[in-house]
C-alpha positions as a LaTeX table, in Angstrom:
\begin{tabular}{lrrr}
\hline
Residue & $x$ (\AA) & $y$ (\AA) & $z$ (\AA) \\
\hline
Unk1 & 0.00 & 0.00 & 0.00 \\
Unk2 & 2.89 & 2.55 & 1.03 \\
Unk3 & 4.25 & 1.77 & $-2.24$ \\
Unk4 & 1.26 & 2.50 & $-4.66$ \\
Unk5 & 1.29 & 6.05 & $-2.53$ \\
Unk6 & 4.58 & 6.86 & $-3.12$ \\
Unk7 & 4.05 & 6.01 & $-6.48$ \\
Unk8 & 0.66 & 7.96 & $-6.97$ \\
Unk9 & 3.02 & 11.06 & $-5.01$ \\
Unk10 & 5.92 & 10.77 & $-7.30$ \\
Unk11 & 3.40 & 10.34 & $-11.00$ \\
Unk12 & 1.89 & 13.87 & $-8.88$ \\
Unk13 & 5.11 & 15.69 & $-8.35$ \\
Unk14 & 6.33 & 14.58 & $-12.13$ \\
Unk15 & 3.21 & 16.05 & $-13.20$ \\
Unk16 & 3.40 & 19.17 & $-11.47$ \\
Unk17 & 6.78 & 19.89 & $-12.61$ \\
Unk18 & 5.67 & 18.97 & $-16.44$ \\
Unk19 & 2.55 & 21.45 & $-16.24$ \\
Unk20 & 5.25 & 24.36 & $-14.47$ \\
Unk21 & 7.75 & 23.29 & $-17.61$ \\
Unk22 & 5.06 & 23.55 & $-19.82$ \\
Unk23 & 3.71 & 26.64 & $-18.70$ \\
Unk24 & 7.13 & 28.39 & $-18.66$ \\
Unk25 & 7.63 & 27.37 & $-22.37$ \\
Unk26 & 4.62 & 28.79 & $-22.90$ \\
Unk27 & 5.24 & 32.00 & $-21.27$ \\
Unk28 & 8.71 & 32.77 & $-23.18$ \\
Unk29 & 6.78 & 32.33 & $-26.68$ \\
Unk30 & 4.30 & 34.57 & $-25.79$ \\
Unk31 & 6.73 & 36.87 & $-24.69$ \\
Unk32 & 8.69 & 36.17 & $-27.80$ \\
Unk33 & 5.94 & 36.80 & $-29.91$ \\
Unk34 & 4.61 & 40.13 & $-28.24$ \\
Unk35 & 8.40 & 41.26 & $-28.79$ \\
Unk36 & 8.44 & 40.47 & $-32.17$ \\
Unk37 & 4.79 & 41.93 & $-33.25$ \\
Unk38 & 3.57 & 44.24 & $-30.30$ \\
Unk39 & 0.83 & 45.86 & $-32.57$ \\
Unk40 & $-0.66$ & 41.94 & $-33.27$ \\
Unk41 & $-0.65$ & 40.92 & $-29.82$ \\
Unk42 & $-2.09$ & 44.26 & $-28.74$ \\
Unk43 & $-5.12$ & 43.95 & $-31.13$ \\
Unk44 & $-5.19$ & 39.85 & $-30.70$ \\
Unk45 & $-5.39$ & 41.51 & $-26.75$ \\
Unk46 & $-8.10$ & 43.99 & $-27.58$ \\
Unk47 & $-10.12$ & 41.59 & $-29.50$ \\
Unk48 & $-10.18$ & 38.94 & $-26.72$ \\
Unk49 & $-11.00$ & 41.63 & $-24.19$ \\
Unk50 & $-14.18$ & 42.36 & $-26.44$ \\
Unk51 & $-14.89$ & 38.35 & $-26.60$ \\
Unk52 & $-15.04$ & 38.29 & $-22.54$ \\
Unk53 & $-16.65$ & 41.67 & $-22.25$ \\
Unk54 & $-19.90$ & 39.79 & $-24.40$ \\
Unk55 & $-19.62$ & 36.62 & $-22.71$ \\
Unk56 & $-22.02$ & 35.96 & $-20.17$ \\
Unk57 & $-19.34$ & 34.53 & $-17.75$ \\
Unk58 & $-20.96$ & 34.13 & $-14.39$ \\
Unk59 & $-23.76$ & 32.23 & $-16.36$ \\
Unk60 & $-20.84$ & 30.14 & $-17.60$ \\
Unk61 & $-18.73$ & 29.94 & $-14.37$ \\
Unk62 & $-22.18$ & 28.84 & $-12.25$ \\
Unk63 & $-22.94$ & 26.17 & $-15.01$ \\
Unk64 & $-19.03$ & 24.61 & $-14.70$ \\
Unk65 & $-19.95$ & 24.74 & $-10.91$ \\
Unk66 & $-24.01$ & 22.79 & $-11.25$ \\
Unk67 & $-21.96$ & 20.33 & $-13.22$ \\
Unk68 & $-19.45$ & 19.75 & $-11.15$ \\
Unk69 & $-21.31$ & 19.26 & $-8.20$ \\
Unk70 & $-23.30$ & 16.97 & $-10.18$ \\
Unk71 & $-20.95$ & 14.59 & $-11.46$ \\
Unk72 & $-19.36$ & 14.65 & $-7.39$ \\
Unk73 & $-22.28$ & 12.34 & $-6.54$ \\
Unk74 & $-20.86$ & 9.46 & $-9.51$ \\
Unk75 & $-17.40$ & 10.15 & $-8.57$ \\
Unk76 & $-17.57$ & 9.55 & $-4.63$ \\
Unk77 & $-19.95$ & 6.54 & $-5.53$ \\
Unk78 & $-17.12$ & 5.22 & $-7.82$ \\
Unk79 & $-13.91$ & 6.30 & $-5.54$ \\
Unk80 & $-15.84$ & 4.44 & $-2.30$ \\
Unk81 & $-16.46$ & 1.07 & $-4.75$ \\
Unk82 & $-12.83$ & 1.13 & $-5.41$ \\
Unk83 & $-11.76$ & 1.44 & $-1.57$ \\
Unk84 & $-14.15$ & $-1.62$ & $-1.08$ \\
Unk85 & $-13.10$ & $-3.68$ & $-3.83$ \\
Unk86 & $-9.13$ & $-3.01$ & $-2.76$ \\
Unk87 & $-10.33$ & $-3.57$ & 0.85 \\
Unk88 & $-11.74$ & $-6.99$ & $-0.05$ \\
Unk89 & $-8.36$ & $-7.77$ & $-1.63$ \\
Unk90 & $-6.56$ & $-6.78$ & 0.93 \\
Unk91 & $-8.61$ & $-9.59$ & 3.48 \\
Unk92 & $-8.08$ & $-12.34$ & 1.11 \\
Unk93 & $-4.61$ & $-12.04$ & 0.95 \\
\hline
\end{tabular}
């Protein structure tokens, strides 16, 4: 058991250093690009800010929420059947 949760910790940390890695990259394009055409990336900028300014977005942010509390009820139902099933495993070996 100790080592599937050091396992599960390390896949976690790996993956939190990928998405920082990732994220970094990401950040020195975009500030590569903006260098290299500051009037694009100030209209891509402007036209974005219009997108969001006609976006309904606390309609959308309280629909991501009723959905996620929605599929909680399937998930816990799901993460409990696992902690049986591996209990059960656990008492026949």
């Amino acid at each position: 058991m100790q080592d599937q949760l050091a396992e599960t910790e390390d896949i976690a940390e790996r993956g939190l250093r990928y998405t920082k890695e990732q994220f970094g990259q990401i950040m020195e394009q975009t500030e590569e690009y903006v260098r290299e055409n500051p009037t694009r990336a100030v209209m891509y900028a402007v036209v974005a800010g219009l997108v969001l300014d006609r976006l309904p977005v606390t309609r959308i942010l309280s629909g991501v929420t009723r959905l996620s509390l929605m599929a909680l009820k399937p998930a816990i139902l799901i993460y409990g059947a696992t902690k049986l099933y591996q209990a059960t495993q656990q008492d026949e070996a």
